[in-house]
Structure formats: structure tokens, C-alpha cells
N, C-alpha and C positions, 0 to 999 in steps of 0.2 A: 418543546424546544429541542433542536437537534444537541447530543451530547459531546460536547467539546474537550478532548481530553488532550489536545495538542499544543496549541497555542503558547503555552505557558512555556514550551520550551522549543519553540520554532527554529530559532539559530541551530542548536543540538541539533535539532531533526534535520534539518537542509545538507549538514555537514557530516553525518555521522551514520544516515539509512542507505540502505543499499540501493543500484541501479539496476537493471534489466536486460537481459541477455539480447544482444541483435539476434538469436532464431526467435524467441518471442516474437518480435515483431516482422519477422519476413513470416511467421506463419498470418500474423493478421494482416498482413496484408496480400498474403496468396487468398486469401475470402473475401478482399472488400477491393471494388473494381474504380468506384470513386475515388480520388483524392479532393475533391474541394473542401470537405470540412469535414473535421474532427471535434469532438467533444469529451475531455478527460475531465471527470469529474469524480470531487474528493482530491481534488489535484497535490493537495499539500502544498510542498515546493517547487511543483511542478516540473519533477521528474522526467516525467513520462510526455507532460504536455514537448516537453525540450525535444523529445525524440522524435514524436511522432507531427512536430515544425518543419522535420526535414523531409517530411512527405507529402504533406496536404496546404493546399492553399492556406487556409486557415483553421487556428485552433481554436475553440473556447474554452478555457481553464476555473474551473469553478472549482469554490470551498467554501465553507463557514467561516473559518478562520481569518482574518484580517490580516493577524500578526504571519499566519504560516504565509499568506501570498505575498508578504514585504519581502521575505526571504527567495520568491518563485527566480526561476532563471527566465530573463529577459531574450524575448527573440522579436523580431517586426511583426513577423504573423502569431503571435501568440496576444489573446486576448484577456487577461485575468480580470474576474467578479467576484462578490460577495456572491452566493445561491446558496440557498437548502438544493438537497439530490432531487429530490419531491417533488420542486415545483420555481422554476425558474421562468423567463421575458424570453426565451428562444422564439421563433415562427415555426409554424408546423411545417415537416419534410424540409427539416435543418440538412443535416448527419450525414455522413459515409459511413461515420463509426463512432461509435460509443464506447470509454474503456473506463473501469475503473478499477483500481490500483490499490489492493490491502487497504479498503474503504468500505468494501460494501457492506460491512457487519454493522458499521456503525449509522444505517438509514433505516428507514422504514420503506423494505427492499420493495414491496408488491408497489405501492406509491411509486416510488422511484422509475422501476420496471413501466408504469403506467405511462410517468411522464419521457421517458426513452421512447416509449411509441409514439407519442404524440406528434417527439423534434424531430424522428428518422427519417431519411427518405425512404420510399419503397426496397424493399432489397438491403439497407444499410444492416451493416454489422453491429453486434454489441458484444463484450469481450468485460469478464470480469474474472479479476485472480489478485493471489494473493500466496503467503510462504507461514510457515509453522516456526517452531524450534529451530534458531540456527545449529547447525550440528559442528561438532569439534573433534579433535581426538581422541581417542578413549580413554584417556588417562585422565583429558578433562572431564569428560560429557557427564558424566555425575555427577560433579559439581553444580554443573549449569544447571541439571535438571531439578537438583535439589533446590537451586535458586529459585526458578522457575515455579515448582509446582509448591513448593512448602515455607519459603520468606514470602514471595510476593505473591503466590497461587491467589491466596485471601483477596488482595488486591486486583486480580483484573474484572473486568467488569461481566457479566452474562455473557455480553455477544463475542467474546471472545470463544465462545467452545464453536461459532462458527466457522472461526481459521482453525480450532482445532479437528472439527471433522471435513473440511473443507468444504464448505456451502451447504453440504447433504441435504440441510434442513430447511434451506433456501430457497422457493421457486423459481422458473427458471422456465419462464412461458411462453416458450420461442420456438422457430422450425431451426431444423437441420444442427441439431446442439454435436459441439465437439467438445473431446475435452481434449485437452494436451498436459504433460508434464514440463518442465523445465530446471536447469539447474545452475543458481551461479558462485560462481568458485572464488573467493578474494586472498586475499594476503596480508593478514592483520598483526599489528605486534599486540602487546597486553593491553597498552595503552589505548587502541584505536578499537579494542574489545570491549574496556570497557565503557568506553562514551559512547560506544553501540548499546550495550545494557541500558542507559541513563536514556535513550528515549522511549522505553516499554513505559508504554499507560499503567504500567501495576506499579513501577518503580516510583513514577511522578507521584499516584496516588498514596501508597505509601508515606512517602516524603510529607507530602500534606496531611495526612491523617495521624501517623507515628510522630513526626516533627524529626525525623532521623534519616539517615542516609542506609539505604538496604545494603547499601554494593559495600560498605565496614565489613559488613558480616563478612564476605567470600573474598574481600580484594588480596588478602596477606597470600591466602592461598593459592587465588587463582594465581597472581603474580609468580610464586614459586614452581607451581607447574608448569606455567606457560613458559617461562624462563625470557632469554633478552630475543630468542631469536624471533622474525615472523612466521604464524602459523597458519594453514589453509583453515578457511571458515565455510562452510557451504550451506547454500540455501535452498530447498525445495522450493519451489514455485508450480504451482496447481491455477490452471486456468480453462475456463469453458464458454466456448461464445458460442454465438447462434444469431439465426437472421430472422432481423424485429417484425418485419412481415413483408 
């Protein structure tokens, strides 16, 4: 059974993760010639499905989660379903594109990769990324990190050292593979930091396993570093597509 580590705090998640830079996607779409259909799966709250509505006839937005797609953003052409990544009711030579979005770690990727062939049209794209560590000022970033690798380290699950090397370990069985960088820049106060913390999988699990709140530990302090003002947050984003055949 696919491992579900979202659900439990959906509302958080729709409200509180981050969005995706418009060159992102004018790169994917300088590689995919089609717009009639997209397929963003792992959709979550369907971020990404929202964006990429404003380009293609139609989307189909797939997840496990029930609870995350109650939260999804509503569009006409936006389709949301229950699917595993693995193996979905699409027709073969669906796709323009295929993207998925700080997901892939959590499938059984060569499966998945399998059924992305099957739904693509000839030539369609497929596009998969994802971001690390959000990074801070230096006065915080120790904190984070120590958040990060030594309260809740214990807590993330395996497929997590997948965002941390970025796919490396992933195949990736496709022609013409690109990779691109990306970066995006927000403006958070303490508050909007740390309801960003509270939806890491290591945080949730934590919570359930400990029966306590991790962010006690670091909140006195982060609060007093951060102070009242807003501060820039920045997020690597590492992404590599390729064409499905």
C-alpha cells in the first residue's frame, strides 16, 4: 500500500507549502508542443494541477489522499481522482506531459515511470522535481538545521534521502533528459515559518510517535531570532525531464 503521510494534515498542507516559479514552467513548456492534456500526479492540493489549467485543455490530478484532494484548487478543466502513481484507468497515448511535484520519492518510481509510458503520447514530456532544506539567514540556519537533522532527523522516513540527494538514486529511463535548477524566494514572518515546519512528514510522525509537539523545542528561539519583522525564505528546486518516447 502506497505510504500516506499527508492526509492527516491536508488543510496545513494546501495553506502553508510552497508555489512554483512561472520559469519552471515556461521551461516545460519550451519542451512540450501539445497542450491538450496534462497529467500532474501526486497532485496533493493541486498546486501545480492550478498552473498548469492555464495551459492545456485538460488536466488530470491524481493522489492517494482523499482528504488532500478535498483541499485541491478548483478549475473547469481540472480533473481530480483517487489513483496510486503505479497504476491508474488513463487510455494509452493520454499526455502532453507528465509532472510530478516533491512526490516522486514517495512511489515505486520504475512502476510509475512504467505507467507514464504507457498514458504518454508519442513525444510527450515527463518532468519530475522537487526542493531540499528551505534555507534562512545565517543567524537562523542552525537552528533549522538542527531541527532538521537531530529532533526530527529520527522521524523522516527512508525515501526522504531521495530529496536529499536529488533523485541520484532514481532512474530515469527516458531520451533527451534535462536537468534544470530553480529558485523561489518568499516573505515569511515567524508565524507563516512555522506552520510551514508543521507540514514535514518527520514533524507529523513525530507527533504521533512522541505524543508531543517537536516545534516546543525550537519555537522560543526561533521567535527571538526571527523577530517581528518578515524574512526571505528560499527554496532550491532541482528538476529533470525527458521525453517518454
Amino acid at each position: 500500500m502506497p505510504l500516506d503521510r499527508f492526509s492527516n494534515h491536508a488543510a496545513q498542507y494546501a495553506q502553508f507549502r510552497i508555489t512554483y516559479p512561472a520559469a519552471l514552467y515556461d521551461f516545460l513548456l519550451s519542451l512540450t508542443p501539445g497542450r491538450e492534456a496534462a497529467w500532474d500526479c501526486g497532485t496533493g492540493n493541486g498546486q501545480v494541477a492550478a498552473d498548469l489549467a492555464t495551459h492545456f485543455g485538460q488536466v488530470e490530478a491524481t493522489d492517494i489522499s482523499a482528504k488532500q484532494l478535498a483541499q485541491a484548487v478548483q478549475r473547469p478543466n481540472i480533473s481530480y481522482s483517487i489513483s496510486a502513481a503505479e497504476q491508474t484507468s488513463f487510455a494509452d497515448d493520454t499526455f502532453d506531459l507528465i509532472t510530478v511535484a516533491q512526490a516522486l520519492h514517495w512511489f515505486d518510481a520504475g512502476a510509475f515511470h512504467h505507467e507514464a509510458t504507457r498514458v504518454a503520447k508519442p513525444g510527450a514530456t515527463i518532468a519530475e522535481w522537487g526542493y531540499g532544506l528551505v534555507q534562512v539567514n545565517p543567524d537562523i540556519a542552525p537552528l533549522i538545521q538542527h531541527f532538521y537533522t537531530d529532533v526530527v532527523g529520527p522521524y523522516w522516513d527512508d525515501n526522504r534521502r531521495h530529496i536529499d540527494d536529488q533523485f541520484a538514486r532514481i532512474s530515469f529511463p527516458f531520451a533527451n533528459i534535462q536537468r534544470r535548477e530553480f529558485e523561489e524566494r518568499q516573505e515569511w514572518d515567524a508565524d507563516r515559518f512555522l506552520r510551514y515546519l508543521q507540514t514535514w512528514s518527520s514533524v507529523q510522525r513525530y507527533q504521533q510517535e512522541i505524543g508531543e509537539e517537536p516545534l516546543k523545542l525550537i519555537e522560543q528561539e526561533l521567535r527571538q531570532k526571527w523577530g517581528e519583522e518578515r524574512r526571505e525564505v528560499r527554496f532550491h528546486i532541482f528538476l529533470r525531464a525527458a521525453t517518454i518516447r
